[in-house]
C-alpha positions as CSV (number, residue, x, y, z in Angstrom):
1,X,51.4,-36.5,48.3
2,X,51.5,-38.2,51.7
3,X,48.1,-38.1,53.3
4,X,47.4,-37.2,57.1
5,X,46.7,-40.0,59.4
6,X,43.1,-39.3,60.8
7,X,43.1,-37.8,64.7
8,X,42.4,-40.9,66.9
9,X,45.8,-42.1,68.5
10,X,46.5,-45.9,66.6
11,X,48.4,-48.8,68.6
12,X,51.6,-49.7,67.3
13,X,52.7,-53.2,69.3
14,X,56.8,-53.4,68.6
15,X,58.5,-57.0,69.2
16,X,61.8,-56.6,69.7
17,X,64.6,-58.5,71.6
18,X,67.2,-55.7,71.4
19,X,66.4,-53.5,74.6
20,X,68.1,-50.6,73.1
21,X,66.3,-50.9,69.3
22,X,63.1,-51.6,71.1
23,X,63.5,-48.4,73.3
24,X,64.6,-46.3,70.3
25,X,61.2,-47.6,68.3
26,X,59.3,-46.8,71.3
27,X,60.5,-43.1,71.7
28,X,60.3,-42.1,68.2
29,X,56.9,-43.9,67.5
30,X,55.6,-42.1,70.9
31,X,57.0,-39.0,69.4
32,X,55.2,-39.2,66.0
33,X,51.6,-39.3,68.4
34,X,51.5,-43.2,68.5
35,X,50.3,-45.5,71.8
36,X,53.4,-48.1,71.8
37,X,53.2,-51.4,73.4
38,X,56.6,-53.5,73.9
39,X,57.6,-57.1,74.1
40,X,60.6,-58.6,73.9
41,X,60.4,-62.2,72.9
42,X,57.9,-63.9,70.6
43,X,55.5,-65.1,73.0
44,X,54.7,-62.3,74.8
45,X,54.3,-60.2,71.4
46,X,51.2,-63.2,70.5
47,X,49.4,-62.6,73.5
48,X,50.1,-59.0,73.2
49,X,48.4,-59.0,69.5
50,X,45.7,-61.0,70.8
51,X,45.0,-59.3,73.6
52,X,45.5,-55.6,72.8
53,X,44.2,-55.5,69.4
54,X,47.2,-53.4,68.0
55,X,47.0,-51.0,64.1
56,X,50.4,-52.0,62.8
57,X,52.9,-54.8,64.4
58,X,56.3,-54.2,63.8
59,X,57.9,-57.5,64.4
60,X,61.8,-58.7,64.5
61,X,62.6,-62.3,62.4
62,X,64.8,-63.2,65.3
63,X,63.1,-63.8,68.4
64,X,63.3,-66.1,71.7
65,X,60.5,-67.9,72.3
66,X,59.2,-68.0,69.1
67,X,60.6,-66.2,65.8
68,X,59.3,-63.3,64.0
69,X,57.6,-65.9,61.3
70,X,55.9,-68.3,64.2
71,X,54.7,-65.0,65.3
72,X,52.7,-63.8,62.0
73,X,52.2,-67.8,61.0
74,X,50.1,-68.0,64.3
75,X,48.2,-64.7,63.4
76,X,47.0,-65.3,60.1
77,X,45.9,-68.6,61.1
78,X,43.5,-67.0,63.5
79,X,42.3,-64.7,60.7
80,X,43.4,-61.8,61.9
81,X,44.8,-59.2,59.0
82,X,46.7,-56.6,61.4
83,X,49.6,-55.2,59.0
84,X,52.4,-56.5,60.1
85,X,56.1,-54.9,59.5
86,X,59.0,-57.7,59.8
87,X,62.6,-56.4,60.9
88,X,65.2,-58.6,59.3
89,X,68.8,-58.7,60.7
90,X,70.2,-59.9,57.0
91,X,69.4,-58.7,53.3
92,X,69.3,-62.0,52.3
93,X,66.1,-62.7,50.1
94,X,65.3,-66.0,52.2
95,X,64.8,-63.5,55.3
96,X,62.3,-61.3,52.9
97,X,60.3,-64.4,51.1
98,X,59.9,-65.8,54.9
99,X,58.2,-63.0,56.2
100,X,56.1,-62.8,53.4
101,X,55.5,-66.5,52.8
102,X,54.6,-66.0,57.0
103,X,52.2,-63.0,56.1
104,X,53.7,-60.1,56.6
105,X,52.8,-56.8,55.2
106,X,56.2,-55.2,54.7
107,X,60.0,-56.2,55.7
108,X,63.0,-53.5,56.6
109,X,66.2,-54.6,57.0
110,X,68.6,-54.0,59.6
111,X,70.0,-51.1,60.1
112,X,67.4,-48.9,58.6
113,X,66.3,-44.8,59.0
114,X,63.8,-44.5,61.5
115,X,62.1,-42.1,59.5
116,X,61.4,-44.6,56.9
117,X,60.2,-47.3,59.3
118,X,57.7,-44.7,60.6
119,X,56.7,-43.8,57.4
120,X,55.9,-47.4,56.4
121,X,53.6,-47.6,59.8
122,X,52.1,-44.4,58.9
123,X,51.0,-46.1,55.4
124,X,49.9,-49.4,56.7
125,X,47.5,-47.5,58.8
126,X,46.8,-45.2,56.0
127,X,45.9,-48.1,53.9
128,X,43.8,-50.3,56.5
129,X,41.6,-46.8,57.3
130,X,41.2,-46.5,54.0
131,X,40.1,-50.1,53.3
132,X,37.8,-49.6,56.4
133,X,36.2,-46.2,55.4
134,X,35.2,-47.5,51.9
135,X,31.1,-47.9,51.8
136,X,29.9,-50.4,49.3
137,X,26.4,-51.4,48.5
138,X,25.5,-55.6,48.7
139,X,26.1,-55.8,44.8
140,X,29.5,-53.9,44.8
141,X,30.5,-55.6,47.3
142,X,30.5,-58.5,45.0
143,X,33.0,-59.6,42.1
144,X,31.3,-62.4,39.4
145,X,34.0,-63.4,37.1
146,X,32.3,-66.3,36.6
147,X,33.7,-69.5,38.0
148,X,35.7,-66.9,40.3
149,X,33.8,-65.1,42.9
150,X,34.8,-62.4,44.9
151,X,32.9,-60.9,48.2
152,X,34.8,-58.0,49.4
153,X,32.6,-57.4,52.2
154,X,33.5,-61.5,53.8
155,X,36.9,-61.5,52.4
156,X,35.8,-64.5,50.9
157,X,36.6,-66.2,47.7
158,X,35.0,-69.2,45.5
159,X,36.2,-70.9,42.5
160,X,33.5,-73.4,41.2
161,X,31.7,-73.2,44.5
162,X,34.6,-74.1,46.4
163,X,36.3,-71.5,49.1
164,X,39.6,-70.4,48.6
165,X,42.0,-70.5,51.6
166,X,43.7,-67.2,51.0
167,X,46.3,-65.0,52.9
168,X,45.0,-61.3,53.6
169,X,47.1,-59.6,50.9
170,X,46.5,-62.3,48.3
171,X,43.0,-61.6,48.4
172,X,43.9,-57.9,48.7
173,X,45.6,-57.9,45.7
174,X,43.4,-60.3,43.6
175,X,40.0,-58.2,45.0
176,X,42.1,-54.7,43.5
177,X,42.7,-56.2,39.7
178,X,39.6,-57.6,39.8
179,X,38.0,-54.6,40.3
180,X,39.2,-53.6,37.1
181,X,39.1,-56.5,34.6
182,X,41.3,-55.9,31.8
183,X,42.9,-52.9,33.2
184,X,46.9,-53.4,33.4
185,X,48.7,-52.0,36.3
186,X,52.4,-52.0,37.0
187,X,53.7,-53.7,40.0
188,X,54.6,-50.3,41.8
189,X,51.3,-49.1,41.0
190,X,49.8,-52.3,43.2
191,X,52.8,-51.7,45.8
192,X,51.8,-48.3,46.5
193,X,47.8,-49.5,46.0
194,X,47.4,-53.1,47.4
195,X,50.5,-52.7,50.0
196,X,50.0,-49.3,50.8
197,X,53.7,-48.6,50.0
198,X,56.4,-48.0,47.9
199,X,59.8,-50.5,48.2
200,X,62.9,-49.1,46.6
201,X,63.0,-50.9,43.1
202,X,62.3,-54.0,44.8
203,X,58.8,-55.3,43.3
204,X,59.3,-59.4,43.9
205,X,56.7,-59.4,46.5
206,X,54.1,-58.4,44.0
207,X,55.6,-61.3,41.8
208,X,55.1,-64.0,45.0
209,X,51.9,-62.9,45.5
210,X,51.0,-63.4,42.1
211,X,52.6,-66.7,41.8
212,X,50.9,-68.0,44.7
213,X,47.3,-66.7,43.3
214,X,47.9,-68.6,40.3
215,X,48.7,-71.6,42.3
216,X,44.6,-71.3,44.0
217,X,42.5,-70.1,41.0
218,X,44.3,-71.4,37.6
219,X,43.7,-74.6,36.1
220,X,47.3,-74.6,34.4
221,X,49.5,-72.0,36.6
222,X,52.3,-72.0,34.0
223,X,49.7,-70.8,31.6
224,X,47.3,-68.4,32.9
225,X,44.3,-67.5,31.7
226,X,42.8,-65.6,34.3
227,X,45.9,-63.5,36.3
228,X,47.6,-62.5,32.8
229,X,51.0,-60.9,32.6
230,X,51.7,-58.0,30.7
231,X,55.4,-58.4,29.6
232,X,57.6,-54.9,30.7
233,X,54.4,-53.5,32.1
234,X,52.5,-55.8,35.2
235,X,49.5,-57.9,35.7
236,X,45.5,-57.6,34.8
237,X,42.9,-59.8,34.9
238,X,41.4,-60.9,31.9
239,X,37.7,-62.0,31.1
């Protein structure tokens, strides 16, 4: 069941060089009850997400100025963890594995319903309020696997006493398994969870981000220890 967004009116910032996509995404968002800024080249859209302090960015791959991936690159690097929605022109995978490798939150391809690109707005925010709403005291706030540590309240991470560098949804998802040592959960169970979504039968993105985990907290990536696969089921992390 699809939850109601709560009343306040969220900021949706669309970056888009095609005037008449851009126009279309602004009427329909305004439509749905949503305060729409515009921009139509890279450049502009950073200072607009700098400045305006948008919910949900929904951000073309092909840009002037700068692309869709400079874009979310230059974002994340100033820590900020504003879901961002990538439009890709091609349903190649390099297009999709860029804009996540970038940091994006979610990619739609080209052409796509505008019913299902508000949707996936609509859970972004849904996800992000709910992240925000959640009250936890000092010690739940914590996660002590050891030489792992967790602090959901700082976003930050430690292995051995030394802080992990990691994008928001990589500590997203490693913060949601952790939660639940030695609980197994599929990957569209951390799609619809961790992303706040659910892609058509496409779960690689929850296989990236796993990959790349592994990469930052195990000794031996090509045998885990920690982030363990279940084979034909998903991922848990074992203590």
């Amino acid at each position: 069941m699809t939850l109601p967004l709560p009343s306040r009116k969220f900021k949706i910032l669309v970056v888009e060089d095609d005037r008449t996509l851009r126009e279309a995404l602004r009427y329909n968002l305004v439509a749905d009850g949503y305060e729409v800024l515009v921009a139509d080249d890279g450049g502009e859209g950073l200072i607009s997400a700098r400045q305006d302090n948008p919910d949900v960015i929904v951000l073309d791959l092909m840009l002037p100025s700068l692309s869709g991936i400079e874009v979310c690159k230059a974002l994340r690097r100033d820590g900020s963890i504003v879901p961002i929605i990538m439009l890709t022109a091609r349903d190649a995978e390099i297009d999709r594995v860029g804009g996540i490798e970038s940091g994006a939150d979610d990619y739609v391809t080209k052409p796509f319903s505008m019913r299902e690109l508000i949707a996936r707005v609509g859970a972004q925010i849904r996800r992000m309020d709910m992240l925000k709403s959640v009250s936890m005291s000092a010690a739940d706030q914590v996660i002590d696997l050891g030489d792992l540590v967790i602090n959901r309240g700082s976003r930050a991470v430690t292995l051995g006493g030394k802080q992990l560098n990691l994008r928001p949804r990589e500590f997203d998802l490693l913060a949601y398994l952790a939660a639940n040592p030695g609980r197994v959960y599929t990957r569209d169970q951390l799609l619809q969870d961790v992303w706040g979504f659910e892609y058509s039968g496409d779960t690689r993105t929850v296989d990236v981000h796993v990959r790349w985990l592994r990469l930052k907290i195990e000794k031996d990536p090509s045998n885990p220890t920690l982030l363990g696969t279940v084979r034909g089921v998903g991922y848990r992390i074992s203590v």
